[in-house]
C-alpha positions as CSV (number, residue, x, y, z in Angstrom):
1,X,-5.7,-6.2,27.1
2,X,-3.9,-6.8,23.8
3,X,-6.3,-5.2,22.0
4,X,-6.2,-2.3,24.0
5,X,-2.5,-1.9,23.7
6,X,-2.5,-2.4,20.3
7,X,-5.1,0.4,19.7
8,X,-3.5,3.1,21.5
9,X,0.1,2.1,20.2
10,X,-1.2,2.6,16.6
11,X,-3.1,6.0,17.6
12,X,0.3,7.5,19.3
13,X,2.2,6.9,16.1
14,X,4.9,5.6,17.8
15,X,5.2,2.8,15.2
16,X,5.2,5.2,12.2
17,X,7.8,7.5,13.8
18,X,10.3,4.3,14.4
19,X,9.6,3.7,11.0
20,X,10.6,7.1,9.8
21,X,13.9,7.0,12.2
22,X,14.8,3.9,11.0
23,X,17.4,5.1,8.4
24,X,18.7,8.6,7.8
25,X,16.2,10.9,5.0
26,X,17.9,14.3,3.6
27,X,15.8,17.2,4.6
28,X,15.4,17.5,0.8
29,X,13.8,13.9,0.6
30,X,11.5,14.7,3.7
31,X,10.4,18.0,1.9
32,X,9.5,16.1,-1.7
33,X,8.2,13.5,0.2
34,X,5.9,15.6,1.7
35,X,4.9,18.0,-1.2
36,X,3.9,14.5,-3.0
37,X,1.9,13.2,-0.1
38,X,0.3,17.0,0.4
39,X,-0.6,16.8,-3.4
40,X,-2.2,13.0,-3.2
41,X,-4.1,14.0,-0.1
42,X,-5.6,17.4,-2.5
43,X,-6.1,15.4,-5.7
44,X,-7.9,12.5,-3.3
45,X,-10.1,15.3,-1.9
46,X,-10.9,16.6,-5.0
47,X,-12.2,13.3,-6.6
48,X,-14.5,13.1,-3.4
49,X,-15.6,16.8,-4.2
50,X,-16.3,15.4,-8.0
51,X,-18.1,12.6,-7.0
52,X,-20.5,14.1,-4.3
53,X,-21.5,17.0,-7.2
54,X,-22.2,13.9,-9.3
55,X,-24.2,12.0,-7.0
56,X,-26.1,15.3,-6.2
57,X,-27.1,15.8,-9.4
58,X,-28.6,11.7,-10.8
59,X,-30.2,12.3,-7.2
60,X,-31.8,15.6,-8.4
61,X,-32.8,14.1,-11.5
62,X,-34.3,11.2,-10.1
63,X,-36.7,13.3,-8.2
64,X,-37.7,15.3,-10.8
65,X,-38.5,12.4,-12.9
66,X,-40.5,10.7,-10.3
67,X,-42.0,14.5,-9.5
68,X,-43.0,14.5,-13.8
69,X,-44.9,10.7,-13.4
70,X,-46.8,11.8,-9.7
71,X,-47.9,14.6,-12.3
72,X,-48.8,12.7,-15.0
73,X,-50.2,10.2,-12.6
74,X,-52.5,13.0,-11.0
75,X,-53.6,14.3,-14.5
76,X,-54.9,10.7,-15.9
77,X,-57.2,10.2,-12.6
78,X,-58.3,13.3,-12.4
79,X,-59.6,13.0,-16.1
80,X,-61.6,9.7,-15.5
């Protein structure tokens, strides 16, 4: 029952908005906080971007390597 109540009190955001009522913020504050937070959230999906690319690429080269020894592979019996 806890559990539950716990769950959908986090998803509402109720706790996060008490937070941000707690104490006063200038509308300037709010704006430069959330140009900074925009700008983490671009840079973080950027990195992820960066890091898929390079895991598509050692995967490509992986199977091309193992594609070159199934050739060479195929070559040696087929010559005995």
């Amino acid at each position: 029952m806890i559990k539950r109540f716990r769950k959908k009190y986090s998803k509402s955001g109720i706790a996060k908005e008490v937070r941000d009522r707690m104490f006063f913020e200038k509308p300037s504050d709010k704006k430069r906080r959330k140009k900074v937070q925009s700008i983490r959230m671009i840079k973080r999906e950027e990195e992820k971007v960066i890091k898929m690319q390079e895991r598509y690429k050692r995967m490509k080269l992986k199977r091309k390597r193992t594609r070159a020894k199934e050739i060479k592979r195929a070559k040696g019996e087929q010559s005995t």
